[in-house]
Each structure stands twice: as structure tokens, then as C-alpha cells.
C-alpha positions in Angstrom: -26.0 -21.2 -4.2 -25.9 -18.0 -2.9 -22.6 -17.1 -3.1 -21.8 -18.8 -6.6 -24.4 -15.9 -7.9 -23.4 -13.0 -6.0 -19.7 -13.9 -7.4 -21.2 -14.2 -11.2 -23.0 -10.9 -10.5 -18.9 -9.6 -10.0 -18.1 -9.9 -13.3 -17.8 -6.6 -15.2 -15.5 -4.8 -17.6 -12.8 -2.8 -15.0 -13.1 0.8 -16.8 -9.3 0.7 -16.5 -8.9 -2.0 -19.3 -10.1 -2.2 -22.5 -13.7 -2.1 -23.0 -13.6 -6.3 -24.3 -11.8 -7.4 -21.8 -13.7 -8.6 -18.9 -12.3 -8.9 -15.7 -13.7 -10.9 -12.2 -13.9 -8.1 -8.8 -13.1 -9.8 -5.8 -16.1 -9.8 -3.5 -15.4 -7.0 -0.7 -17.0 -7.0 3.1 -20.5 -5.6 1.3 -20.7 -8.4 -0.5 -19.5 -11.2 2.5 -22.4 -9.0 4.6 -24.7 -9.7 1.9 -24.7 -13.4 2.1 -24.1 -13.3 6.2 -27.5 -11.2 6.2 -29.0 -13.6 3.8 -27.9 -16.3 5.8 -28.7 -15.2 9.0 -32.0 -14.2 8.6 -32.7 -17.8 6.7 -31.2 -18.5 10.4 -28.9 -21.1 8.6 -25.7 -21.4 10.6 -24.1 -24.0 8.5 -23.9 -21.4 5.5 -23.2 -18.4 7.6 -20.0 -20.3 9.0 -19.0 -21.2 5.5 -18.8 -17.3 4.4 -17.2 -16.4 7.7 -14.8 -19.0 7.0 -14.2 -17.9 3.6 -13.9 -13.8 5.2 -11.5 -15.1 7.0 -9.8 -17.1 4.1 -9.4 -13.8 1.9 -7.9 -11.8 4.7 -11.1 -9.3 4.6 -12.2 -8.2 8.3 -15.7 -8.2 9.5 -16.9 -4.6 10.1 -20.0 -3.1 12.3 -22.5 -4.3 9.7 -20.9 -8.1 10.0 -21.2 -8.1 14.2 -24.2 -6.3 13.9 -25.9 -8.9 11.6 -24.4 -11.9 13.9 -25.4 -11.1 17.0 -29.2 -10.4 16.1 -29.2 -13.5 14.4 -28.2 -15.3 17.9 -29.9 -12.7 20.1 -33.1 -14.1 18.4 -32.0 -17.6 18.7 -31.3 -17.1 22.6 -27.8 -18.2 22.3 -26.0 -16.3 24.8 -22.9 -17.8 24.4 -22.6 -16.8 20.7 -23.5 -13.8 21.7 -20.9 -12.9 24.3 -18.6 -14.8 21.8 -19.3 -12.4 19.3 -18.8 -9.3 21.5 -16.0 -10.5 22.7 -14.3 -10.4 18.9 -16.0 -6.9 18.9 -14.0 -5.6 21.9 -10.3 -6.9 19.9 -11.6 -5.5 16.4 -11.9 -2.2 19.1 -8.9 -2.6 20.7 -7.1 -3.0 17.4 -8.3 0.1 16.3 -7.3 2.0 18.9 -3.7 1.1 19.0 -3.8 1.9 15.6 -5.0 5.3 15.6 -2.4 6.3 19.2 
């Protein structure tokens, strides 16, 4: 799949170590809004869910990029409830921030 290849593509040598010792990087939010845009514009929800599930699993939050790529996928499906659904996570990512930052 999809995601089995990005997360081969991870491996690399971390400059930190020695140069024959390989080491795995975790996949970051780039690579989660890699596969949710792959996904998403295959319009296959099944998938999609599966990497929001595993987001979700690794403790990484979606960013602007994520919501941005969810909601057009639903927008152009006509599904208005995913779509207020998905705003509605927007405004408490929003809210969130902005305790943070008073």
C-alpha cells in the first residue's frame, strides 16, 4: 500500500550516527498529509480514515494542510455534514491555540 511505501521511503542513515548504521524516521504530519491527499483525491474514505486513525494513534495533530485537504474532499462529495464536522474540529485546533499563546 500506500503507506507501507512512504514508510520504506523513511529509512535513511540519521547524520547523527554512524554512517552504517541505518536508522527508521517516524513519519511526521507531511508525510500523514501525503497519504490523506493521496487518499482523498482517489476519494477513498476507507483509507483516508485508516491514516487519520493512525494520526491520531501516534499523537501527531492535523494541521491547515490536513483540514484543508478533508474538507475539499467532502465539499466535492456534497457531504455537508462532514464538512461542518470537520470545521467544527477546526474551530477547537483554533481555540487550543489561542489559549496557548494568552
Amino acid at each position: 500500500t500506500v503507506t507501507q511505501l512512504l514508510k520504506m521511503h523513511m529509512k535513511g542513515v540519521d547524520e547523527s550516527e554512524s554512517d552504517t548504521e541505518n536508522t527508521v524516521r517516524s513519519p511526521n504530519i507531511l508525510t500523514y498529509n501525503t497519504l490523506l491527499s493521496i487518499h482523498a483525491k482517489n476519494n477513498d474514505k476507507v483509507l483516508l480514515n485508516s491514516v487519520l486513525d493512525e494520526v491520531k494513534q501516534v499523537g501527531l495533530s492535523l494541521n491547515i494542510v490536513s483540514f484543508n485537504t478533508l474538507l475539499s474532499m467532502h465539499a466535492n462529495n456534497n457531504d455537508k455534514k462532514a464538512v461542518n464536522k470537520i470545521l467544527s474540529g477546526m474551530k477547537q485546533v483554533l481555540f487550543i491555540l489561542i489559549i496557548i499563546i494568552i
